[in-house]
N, C-alpha and C positions, 0 to 999 in steps of 0.2 A: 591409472592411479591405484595405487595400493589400497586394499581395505581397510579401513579399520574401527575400532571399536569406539561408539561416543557412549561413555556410560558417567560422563561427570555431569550432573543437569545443576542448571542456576535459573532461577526465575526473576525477572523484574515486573514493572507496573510504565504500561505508558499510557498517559494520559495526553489522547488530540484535545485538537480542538473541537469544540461543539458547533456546526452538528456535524455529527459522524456516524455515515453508514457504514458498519464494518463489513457482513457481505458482501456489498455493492462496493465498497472499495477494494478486498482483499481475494476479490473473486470475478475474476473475466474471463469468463471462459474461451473467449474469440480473438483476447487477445494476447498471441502467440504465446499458446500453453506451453508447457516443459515436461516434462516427464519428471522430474525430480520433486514436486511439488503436489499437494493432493487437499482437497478443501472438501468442508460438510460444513450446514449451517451453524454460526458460531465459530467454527474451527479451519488455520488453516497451516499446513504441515510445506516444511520447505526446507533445502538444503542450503548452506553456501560456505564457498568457497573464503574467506575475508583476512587479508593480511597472512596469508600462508595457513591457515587454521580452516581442517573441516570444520563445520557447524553442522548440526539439528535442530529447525527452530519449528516451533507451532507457537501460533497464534489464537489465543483464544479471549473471544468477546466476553469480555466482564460487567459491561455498561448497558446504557441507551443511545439511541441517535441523540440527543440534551445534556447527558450526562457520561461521557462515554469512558471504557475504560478496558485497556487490555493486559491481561498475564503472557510473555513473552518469558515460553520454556528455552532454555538454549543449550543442548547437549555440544559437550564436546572431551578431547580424549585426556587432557586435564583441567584442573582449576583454572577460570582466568580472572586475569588479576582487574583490580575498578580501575584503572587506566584504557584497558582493553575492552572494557566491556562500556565503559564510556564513550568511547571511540566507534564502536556498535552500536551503541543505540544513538547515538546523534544520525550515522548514516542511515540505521532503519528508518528514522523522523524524515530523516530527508527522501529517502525511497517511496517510501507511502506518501507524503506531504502529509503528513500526522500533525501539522501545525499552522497548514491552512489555512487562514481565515476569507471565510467565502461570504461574509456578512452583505460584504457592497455586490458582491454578483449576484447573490439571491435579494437584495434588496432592488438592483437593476431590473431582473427579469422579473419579478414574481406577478406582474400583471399580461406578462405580453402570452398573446394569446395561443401560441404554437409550445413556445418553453414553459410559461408556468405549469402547466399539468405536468411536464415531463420532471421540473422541478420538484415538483412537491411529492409524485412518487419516489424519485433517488433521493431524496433528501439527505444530503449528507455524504454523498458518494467523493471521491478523491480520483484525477486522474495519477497515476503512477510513473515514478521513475526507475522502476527495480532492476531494468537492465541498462546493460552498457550504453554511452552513444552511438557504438557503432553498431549495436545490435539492433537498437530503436532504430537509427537511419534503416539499416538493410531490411528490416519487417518493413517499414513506412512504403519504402518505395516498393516492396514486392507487391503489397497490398492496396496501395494508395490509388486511389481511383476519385476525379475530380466531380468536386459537389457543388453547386452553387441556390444560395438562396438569400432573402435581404433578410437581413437580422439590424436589429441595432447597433450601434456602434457602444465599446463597451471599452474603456479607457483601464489600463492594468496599471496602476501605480508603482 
């Protein structure tokens, strides 16, 4: 792909849901890094590709886990228009599950005696969708290795 230059930046406000651990969501380091991507606490720096348009996006924490809040820089090679950038942030919401609501599963678990500590440390953490499905399947099964243990049964509406 050709170079080129992103020097047009636009910044939005998104706002998860609470609670939201923004490191612990926006930062895995084990699961299948990329090279295009680079994070420090607070902050995390990404490329992408999205409806034929390079992007430069960094994410940066504005909030709390209770009250959470992020600045989403978006560099690119021109203006984009609030259709597009509408368009963008619904699939970042969706990417991250920035919308989440984990009330009934941290309500389910918080006593059980193996997850609640684990709970209450990640507080707020999001499993992610940021890659394709075919990318997610192919990581899965390279990596996928079978675990078993009794958990409770936990009903997803």
């Amino acid at each position: 792909m050709k170079r080129r230059a992103l020097k047009v930046k636009q910044t939005l406000e998104l706002v998860p849901t609470a609670p939201f651990n923004f490191d612990a969501t926006l930062h895995k380091p084990d699961h299948f890094p990329a090279a295009d991507t680079r994070w420090e606490p607070g902050t995390r720096w990404q490329t992408m590709l999205w409806q034929g348009k390079p992007l430069g996006l960094r994410f940066e924490n504005q909030g709390t886990v209770v009250q959470p809040r992020i600045a989403l820089s978006i560099w690119s090679a021109r203006q984009l228009g609030p259709d597009f950038l509408s368009r963008l942030t619904g699939e970042i919401i969706y990417r991250y599950n920035l919308q989440l609501d984990l009330t009934e599963f941290y309500s389910g678990f918080k006593s059980h005696p193996a997850l609640g500590p684990v709970l209450r440390k990640w507080r707020g953490m999001r499993p992610l969708n940021y890659s394709s499905l075919y990318e997610y399947a192919l990581g899965t099964t390279a990596s996928s290795s079978r675990l078993s243990c009794k958990m409770p049964r936990f009903a997803v509406r």
